[in-house]
VOMARKOL-669454 format. One record per atom (N, C-alpha, C): residue number from 1; residue in one letter; atom name; x, y, z. Coordinates in steps of 0.05 Angstrom, whole numbers, plus 5000, padded with zeros to 4 digits. Atoms other than C-alpha are relative to their C-alpha. Example, Ala and Ser with C-alpha at 12.3 -4.5 7.8 and 13.67 -1.06 7.14 Angstrom:
[site 1, "A", "N", [5018, 4976, 5000]]
[site 1, "A", "CA", [5246, 4910, 5156]]
[site 1, "A", "C", [5018, 5024, 5000]]
[site 2, "S", "N", [4984, 4976, 4999]]
[site 2, "S", "CA", [5273, 4979, 5143]]
[site 2, "S", "C", [4985, 5022, 5014]]
***
This chain:
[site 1, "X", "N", [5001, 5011, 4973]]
[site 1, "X", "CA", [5111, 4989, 4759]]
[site 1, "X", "C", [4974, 4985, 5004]]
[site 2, "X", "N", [5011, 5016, 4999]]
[site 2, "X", "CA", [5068, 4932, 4779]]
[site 2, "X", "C", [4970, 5016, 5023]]
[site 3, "X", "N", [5014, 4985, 4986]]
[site 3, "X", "CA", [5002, 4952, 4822]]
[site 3, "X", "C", [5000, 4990, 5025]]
[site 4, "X", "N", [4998, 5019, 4974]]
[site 4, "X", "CA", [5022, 4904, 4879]]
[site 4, "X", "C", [5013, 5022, 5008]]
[site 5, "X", "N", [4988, 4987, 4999]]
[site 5, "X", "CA", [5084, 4945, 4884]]
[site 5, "X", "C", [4998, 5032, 5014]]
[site 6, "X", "N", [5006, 4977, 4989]]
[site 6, "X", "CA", [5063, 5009, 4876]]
[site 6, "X", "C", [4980, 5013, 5022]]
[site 7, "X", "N", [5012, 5000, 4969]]
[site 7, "X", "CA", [5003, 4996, 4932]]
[site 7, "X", "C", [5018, 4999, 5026]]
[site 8, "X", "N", [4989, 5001, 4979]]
[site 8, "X", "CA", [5056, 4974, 4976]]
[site 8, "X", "C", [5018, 5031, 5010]]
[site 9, "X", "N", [4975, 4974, 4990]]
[site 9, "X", "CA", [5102, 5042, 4975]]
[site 9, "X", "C", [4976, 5016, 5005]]
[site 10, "X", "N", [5024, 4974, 4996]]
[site 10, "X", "CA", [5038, 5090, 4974]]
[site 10, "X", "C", [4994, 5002, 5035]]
[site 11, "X", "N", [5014, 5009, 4964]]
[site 11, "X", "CA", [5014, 5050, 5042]]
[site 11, "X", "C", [5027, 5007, 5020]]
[site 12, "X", "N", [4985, 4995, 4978]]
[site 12, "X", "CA", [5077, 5039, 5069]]
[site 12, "X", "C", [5019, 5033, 5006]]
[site 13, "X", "N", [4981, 4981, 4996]]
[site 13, "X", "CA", [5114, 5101, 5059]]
[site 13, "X", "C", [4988, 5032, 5002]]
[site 14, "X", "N", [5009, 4973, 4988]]
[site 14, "X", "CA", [5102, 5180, 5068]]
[site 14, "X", "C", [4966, 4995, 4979]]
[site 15, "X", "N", [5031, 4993, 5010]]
[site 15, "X", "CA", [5017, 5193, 5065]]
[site 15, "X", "C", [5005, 5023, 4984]]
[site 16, "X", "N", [5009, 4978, 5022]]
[site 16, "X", "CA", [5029, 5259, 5025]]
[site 16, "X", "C", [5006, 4992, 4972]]
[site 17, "X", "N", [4987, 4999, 5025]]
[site 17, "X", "CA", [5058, 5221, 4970]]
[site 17, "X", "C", [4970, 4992, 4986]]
[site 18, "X", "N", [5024, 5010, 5005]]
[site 18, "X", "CA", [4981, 5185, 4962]]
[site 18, "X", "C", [4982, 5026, 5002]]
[site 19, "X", "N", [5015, 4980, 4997]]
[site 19, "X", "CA", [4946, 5249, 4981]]
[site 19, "X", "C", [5020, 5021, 4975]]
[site 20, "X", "N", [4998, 4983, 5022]]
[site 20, "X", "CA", [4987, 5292, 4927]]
[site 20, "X", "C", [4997, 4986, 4971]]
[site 21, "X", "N", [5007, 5016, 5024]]
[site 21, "X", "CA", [4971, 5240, 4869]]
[site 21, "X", "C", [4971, 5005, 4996]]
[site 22, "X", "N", [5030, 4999, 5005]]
[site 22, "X", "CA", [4899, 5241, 4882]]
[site 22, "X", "C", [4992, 5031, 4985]]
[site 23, "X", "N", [5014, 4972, 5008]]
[site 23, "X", "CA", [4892, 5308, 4885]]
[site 23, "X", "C", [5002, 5008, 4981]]
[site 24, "X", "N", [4992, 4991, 5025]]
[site 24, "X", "CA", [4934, 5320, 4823]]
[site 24, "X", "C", [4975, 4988, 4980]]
[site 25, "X", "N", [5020, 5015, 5017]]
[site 25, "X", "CA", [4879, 5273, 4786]]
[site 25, "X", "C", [4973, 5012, 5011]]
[site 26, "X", "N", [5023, 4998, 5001]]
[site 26, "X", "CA", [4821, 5299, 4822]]
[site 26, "X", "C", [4998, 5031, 4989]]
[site 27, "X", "N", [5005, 4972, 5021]]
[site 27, "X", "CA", [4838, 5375, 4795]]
[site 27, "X", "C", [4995, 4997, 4977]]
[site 28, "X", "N", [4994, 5000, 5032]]
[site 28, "X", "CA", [4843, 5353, 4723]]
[site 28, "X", "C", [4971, 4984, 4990]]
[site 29, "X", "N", [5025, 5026, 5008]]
[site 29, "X", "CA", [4785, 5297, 4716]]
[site 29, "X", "C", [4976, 4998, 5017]]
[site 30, "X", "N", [5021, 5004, 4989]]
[site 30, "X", "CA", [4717, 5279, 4741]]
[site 30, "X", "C", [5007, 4975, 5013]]
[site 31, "X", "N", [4994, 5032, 4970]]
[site 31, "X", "CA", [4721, 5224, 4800]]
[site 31, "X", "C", [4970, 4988, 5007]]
[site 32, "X", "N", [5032, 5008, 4988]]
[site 32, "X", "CA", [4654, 5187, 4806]]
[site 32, "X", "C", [5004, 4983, 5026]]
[site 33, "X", "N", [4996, 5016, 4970]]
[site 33, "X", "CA", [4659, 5154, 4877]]
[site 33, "X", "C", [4976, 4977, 4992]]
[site 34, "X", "N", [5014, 5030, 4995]]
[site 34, "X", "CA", [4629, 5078, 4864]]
[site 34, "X", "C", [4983, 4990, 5022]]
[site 35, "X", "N", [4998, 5026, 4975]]
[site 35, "X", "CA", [4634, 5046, 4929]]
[site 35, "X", "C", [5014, 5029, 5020]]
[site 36, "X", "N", [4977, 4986, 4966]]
[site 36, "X", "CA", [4645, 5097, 4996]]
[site 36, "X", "C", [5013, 4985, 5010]]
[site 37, "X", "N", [4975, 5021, 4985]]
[site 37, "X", "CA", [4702, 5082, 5037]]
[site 37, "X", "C", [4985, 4993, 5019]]
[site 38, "X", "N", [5019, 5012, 4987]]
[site 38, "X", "CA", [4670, 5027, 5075]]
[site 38, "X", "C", [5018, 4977, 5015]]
[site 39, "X", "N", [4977, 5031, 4983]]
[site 39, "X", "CA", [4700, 4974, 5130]]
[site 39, "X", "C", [4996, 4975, 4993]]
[site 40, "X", "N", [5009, 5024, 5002]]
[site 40, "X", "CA", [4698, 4904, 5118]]
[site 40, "X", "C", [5011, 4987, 5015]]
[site 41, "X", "N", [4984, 5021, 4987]]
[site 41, "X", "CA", [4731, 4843, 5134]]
[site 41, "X", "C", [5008, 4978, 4983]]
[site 42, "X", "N", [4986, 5012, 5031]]
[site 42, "X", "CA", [4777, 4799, 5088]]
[site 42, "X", "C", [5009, 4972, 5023]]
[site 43, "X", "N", [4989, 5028, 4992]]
[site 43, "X", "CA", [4806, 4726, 5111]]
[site 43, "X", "C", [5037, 5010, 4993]]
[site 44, "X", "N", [4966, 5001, 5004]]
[site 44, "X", "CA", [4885, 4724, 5110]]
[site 44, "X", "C", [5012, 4974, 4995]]
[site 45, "X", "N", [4986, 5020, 5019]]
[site 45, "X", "CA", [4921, 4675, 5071]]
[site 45, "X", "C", [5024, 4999, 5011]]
[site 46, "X", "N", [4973, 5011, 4996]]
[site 46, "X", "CA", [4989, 4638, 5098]]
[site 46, "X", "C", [5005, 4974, 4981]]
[site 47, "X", "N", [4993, 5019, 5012]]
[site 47, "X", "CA", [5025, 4587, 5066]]
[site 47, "X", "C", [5022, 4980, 5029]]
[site 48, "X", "N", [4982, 5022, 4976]]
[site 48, "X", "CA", [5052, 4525, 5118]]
[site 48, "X", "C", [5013, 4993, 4984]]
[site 49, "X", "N", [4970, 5010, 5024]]
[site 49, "X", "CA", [5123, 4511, 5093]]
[site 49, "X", "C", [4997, 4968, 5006]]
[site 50, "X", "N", [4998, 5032, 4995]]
[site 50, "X", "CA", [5123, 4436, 5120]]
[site 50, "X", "C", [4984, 4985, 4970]]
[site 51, "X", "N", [5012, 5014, 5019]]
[site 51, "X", "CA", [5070, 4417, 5070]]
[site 51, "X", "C", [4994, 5020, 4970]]
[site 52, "X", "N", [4992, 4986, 5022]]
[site 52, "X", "CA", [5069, 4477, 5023]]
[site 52, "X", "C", [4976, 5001, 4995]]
[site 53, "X", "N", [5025, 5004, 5006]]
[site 53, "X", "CA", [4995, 4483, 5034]]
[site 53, "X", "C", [4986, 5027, 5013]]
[site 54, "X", "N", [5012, 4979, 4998]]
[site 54, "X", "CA", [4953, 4545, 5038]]
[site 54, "X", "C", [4977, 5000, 5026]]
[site 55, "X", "N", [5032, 4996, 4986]]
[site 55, "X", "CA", [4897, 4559, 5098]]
[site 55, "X", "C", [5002, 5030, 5019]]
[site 56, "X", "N", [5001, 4966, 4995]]
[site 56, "X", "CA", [4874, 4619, 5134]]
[site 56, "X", "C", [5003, 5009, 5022]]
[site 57, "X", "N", [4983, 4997, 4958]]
[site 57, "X", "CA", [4902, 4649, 5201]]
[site 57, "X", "C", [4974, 5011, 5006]]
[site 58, "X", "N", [5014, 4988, 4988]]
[site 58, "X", "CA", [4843, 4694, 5203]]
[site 58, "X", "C", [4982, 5023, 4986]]
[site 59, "X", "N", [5013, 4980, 5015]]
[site 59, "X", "CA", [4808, 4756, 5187]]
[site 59, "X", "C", [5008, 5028, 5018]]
[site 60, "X", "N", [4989, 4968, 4997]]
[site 60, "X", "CA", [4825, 4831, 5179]]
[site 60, "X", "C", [4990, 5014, 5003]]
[site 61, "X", "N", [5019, 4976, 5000]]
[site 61, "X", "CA", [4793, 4892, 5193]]
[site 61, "X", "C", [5018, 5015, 4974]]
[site 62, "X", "N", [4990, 4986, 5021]]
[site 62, "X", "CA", [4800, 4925, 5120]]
[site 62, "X", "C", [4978, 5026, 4993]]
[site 63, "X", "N", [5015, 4979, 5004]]
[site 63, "X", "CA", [4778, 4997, 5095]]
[site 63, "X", "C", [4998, 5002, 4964]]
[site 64, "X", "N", [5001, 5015, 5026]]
[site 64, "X", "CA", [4753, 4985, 5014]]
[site 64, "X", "C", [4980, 5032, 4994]]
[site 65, "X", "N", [5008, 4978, 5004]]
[site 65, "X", "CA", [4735, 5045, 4972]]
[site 65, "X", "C", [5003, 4990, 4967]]
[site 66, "X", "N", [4997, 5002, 5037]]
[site 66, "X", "CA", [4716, 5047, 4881]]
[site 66, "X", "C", [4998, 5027, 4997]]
[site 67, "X", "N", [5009, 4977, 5011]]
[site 67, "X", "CA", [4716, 5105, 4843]]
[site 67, "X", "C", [5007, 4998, 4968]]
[site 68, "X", "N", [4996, 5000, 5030]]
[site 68, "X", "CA", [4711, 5113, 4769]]
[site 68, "X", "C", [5007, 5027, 4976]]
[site 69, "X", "N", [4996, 4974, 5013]]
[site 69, "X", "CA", [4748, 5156, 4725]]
[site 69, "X", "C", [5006, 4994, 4965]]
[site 70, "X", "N", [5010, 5011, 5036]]
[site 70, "X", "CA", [4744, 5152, 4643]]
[site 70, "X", "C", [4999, 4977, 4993]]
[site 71, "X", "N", [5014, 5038, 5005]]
[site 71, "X", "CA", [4705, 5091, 4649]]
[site 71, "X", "C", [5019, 4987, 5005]]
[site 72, "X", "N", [4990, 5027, 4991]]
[site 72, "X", "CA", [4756, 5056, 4684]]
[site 72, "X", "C", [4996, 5006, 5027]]
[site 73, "X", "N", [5012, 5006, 4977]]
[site 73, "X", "CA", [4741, 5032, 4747]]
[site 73, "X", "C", [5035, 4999, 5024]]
[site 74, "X", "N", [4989, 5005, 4990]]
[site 74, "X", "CA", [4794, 5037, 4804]]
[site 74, "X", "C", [4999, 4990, 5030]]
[site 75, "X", "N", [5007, 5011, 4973]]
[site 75, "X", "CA", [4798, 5000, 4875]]
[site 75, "X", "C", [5022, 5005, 5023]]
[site 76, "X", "N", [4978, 4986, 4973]]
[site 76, "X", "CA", [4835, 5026, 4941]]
[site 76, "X", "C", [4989, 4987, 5027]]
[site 77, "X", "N", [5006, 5021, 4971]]
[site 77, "X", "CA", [4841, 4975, 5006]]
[site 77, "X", "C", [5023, 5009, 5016]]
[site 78, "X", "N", [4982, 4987, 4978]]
[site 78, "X", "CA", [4880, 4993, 5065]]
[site 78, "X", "C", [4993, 4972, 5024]]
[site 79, "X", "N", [5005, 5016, 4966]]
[site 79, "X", "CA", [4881, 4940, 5134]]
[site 79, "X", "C", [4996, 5023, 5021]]
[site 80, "X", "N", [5007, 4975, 4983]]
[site 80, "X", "CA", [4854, 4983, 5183]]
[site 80, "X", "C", [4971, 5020, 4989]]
[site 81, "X", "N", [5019, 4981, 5011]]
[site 81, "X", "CA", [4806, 5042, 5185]]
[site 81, "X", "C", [5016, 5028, 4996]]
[site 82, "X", "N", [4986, 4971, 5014]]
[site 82, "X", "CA", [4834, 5092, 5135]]
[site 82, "X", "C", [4979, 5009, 4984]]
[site 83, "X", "N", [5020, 4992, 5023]]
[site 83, "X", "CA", [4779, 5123, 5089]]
[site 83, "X", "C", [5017, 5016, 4984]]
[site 84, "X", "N", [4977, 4965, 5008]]
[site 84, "X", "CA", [4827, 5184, 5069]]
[site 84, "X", "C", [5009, 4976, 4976]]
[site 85, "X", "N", [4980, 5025, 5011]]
[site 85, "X", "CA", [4877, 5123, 5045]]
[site 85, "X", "C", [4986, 4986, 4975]]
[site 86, "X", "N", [5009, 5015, 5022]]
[site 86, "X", "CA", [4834, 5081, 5010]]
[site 86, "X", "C", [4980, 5015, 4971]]
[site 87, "X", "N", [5007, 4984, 5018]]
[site 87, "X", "CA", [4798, 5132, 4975]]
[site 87, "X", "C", [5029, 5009, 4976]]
[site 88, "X", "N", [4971, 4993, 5008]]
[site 88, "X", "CA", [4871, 5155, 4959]]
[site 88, "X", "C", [5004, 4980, 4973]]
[site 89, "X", "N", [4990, 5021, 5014]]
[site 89, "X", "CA", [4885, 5090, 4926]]
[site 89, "X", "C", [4984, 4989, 4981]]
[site 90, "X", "N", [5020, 5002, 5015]]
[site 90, "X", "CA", [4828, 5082, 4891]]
[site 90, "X", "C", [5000, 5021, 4984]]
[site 91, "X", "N", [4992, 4982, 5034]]
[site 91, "X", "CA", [4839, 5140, 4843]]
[site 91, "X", "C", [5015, 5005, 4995]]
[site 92, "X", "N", [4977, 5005, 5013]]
[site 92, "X", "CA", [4908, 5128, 4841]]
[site 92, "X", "C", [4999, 4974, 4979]]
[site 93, "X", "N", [4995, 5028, 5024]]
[site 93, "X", "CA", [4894, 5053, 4807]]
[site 93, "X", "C", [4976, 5011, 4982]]
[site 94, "X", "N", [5010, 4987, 5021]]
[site 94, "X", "CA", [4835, 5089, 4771]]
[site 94, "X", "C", [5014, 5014, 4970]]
[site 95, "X", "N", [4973, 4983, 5015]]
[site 95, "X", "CA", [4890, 5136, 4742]]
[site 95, "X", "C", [5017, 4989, 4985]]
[site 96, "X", "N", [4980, 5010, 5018]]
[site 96, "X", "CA", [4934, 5087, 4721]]
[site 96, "X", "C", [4987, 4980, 4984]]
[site 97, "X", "N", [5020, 5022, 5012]]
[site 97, "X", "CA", [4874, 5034, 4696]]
[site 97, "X", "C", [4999, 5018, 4968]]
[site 98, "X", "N", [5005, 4971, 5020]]
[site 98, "X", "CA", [4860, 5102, 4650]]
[site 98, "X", "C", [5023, 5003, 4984]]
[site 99, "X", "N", [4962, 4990, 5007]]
[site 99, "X", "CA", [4939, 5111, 4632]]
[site 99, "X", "C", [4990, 5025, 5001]]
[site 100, "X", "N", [5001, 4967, 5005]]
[site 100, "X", "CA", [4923, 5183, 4641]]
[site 100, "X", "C", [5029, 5009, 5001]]
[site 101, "X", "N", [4967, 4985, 5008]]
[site 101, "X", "CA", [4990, 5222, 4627]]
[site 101, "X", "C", [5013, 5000, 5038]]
[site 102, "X", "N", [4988, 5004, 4976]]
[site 102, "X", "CA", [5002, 5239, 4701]]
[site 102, "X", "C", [5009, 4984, 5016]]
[site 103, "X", "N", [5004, 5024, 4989]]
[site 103, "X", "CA", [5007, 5171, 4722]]
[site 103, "X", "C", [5036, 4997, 4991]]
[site 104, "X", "N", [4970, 5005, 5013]]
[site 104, "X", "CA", [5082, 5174, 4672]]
[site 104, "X", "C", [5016, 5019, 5025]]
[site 105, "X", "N", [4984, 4987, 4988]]
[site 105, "X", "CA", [5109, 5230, 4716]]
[site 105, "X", "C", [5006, 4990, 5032]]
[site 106, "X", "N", [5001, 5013, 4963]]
[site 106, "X", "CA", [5096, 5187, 4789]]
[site 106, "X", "C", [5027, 4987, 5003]]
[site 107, "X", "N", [4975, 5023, 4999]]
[site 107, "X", "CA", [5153, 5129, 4774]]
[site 107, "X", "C", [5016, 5008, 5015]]
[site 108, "X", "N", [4972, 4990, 4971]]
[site 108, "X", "CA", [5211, 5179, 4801]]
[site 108, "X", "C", [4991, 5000, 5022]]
[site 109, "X", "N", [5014, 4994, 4973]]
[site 109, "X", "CA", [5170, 5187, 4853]]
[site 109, "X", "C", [5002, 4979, 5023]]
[site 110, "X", "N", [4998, 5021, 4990]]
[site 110, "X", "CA", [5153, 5125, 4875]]
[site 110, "X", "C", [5022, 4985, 5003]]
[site 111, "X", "N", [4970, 5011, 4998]]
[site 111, "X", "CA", [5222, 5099, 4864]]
[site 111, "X", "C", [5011, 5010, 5020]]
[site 112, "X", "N", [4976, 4979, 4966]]
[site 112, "X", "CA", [5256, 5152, 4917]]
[site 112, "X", "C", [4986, 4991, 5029]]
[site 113, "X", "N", [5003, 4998, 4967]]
[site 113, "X", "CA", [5200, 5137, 4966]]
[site 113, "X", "C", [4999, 4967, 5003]]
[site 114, "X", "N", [4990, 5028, 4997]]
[site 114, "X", "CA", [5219, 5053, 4956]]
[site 114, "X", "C", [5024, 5003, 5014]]
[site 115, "X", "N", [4970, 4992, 4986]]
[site 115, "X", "CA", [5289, 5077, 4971]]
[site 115, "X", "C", [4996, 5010, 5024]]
[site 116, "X", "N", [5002, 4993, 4970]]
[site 116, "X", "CA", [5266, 5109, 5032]]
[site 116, "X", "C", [4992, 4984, 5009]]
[site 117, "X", "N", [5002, 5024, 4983]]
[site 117, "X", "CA", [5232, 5053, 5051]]
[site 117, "X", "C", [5011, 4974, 5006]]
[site 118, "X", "N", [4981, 5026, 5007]]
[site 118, "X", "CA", [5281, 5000, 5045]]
[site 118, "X", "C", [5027, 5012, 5024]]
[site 119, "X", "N", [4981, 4991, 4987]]
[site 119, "X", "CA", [5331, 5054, 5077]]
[site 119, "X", "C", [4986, 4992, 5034]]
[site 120, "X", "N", [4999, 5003, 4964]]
[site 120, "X", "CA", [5290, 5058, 5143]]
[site 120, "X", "C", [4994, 4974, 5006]]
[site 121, "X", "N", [5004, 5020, 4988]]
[site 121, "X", "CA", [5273, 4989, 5148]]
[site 121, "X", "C", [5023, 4989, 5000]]
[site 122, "X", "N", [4965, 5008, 5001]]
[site 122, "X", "CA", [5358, 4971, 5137]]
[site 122, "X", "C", [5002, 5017, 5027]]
[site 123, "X", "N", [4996, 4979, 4956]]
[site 123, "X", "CA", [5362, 5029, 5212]]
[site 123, "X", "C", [4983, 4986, 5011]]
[site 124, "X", "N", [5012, 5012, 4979]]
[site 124, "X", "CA", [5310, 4997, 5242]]
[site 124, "X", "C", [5013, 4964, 5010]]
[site 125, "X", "N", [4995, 5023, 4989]]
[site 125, "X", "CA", [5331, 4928, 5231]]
[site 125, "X", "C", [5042, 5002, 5014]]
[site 126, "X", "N", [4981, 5000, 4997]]
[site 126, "X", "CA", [5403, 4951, 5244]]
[site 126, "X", "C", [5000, 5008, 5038]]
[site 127, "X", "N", [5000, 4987, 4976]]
[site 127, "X", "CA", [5388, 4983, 5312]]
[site 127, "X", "C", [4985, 4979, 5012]]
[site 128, "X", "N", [5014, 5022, 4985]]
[site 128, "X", "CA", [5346, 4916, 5327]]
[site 128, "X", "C", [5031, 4982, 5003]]
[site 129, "X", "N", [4971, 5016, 5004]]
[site 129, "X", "CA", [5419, 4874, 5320]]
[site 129, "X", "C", [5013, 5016, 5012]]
[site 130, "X", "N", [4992, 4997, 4976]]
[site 130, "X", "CA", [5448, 4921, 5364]]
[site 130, "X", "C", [4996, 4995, 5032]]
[site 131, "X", "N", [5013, 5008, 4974]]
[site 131, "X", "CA", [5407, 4904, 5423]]
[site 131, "X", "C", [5003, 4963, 5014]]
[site 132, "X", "N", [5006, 5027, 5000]]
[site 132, "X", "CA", [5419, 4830, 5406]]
[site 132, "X", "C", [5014, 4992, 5022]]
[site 133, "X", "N", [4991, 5016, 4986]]
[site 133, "X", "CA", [5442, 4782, 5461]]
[site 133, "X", "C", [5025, 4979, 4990]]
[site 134, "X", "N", [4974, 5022, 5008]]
[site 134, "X", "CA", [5510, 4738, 5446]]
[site 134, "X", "C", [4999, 4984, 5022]]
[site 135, "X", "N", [5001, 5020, 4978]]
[site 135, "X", "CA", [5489, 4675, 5491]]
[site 135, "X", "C", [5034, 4983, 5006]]
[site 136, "X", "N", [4971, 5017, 5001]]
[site 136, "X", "CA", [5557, 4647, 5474]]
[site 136, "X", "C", [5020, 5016, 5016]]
[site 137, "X", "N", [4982, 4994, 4988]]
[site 137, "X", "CA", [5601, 4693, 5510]]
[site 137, "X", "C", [4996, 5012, 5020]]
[site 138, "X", "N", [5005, 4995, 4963]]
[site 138, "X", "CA", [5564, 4700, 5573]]
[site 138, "X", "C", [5006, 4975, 5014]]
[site 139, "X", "N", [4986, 5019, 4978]]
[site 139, "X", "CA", [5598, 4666, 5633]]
[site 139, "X", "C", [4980, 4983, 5014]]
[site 140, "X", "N", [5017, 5022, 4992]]
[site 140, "X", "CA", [5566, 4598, 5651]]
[site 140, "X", "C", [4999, 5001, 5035]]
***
C-alpha cells in the first residue's frame, strides 16, 4: 500500500487504529523523536480546470512531527492541531521506511478500516440525497 493511501485511512478513519500501530512499534524498537510535534503552516495547492493551471487558495494550520527508527527517518503531518496524530504517523512511515516485519501484518487492517470508510461516507452521502429538493415537481 502506497503512503498517500495509507496516511489517508489512519487520519481519516478510527484514531485507535494509528495509536495501536505506534505503540506496537514503540514496544519492540527504539523511537528517537527528531522533530517534536510542532504547528506550522503549509500553502494549499488547487488546480483551475478552465486552464489546467495550478495556484494556491491559501494556507493551513498543520501539526508536523520526525522520528527515527533503524536509521530510517519517518514524517507524520496532520491539518490541524493533533500532536498525538502526527507523532502517530510518524513512526508508522518510520516503520514502514524500516520494512520492519510488523508493518506486513497492518494491510488487513488497513483494508477493513478503507471499507469502513468508503461505507460511511456511501450513508452520509446517501442520507444527504434524501434531503434533496426536486425543483421540477413543485407547483409553479
Amino acid at each position: 500500500m502506497k503512503r498517500r493511501k495509507r496516511t489517508e485511512i489512519l487520519i481519516q478513519g478510527n484514531p485507535d487504529l494509528a495509536k495501536d500501530f505506534a505503540d506496537e512499534i514503540i514496544r519492540y524498537y527504539p523511537c528517537q523523536e527528531l522533530v517534536a510535534p510542532r504547528y506550522g503552516l503549509t500553502m494549499i495547492k488547487m488546480r483551475e480546470t478552465a486552464k489546467n493551471s495550478l495556484f494556491y487558495v491559501g494556507e493551513v494550520l498543520i501539526t508536523e512531527a520526525k522520528v527515527e527508527i533503524h536509521e530510517q527517518i519517518g514524517t507524520g503531518i496532520v491539518v490541524g492541531m493533533n500532536e498525538t496524530l502526527a507523532k502517530q504517523l510518524a513512526i508508522i512511515d518510520a516503520a514502514y521506511q524500516a520494512n520492519l516485519p510488523e508493518t506486513k501484518k497492518w494491510e488487513g487492517r488497513l483494508l477493513d478500516a478503507e471499507q469502513s470508510i468508503i461505507q460511511e461516507k456511501a450513508q452520509k452521502q446517501a442520507e444527504l440525497f434524501e434531503t434533496k429538493v426536486n425543483f421540477e415537481t413543485m407547483d409553479v
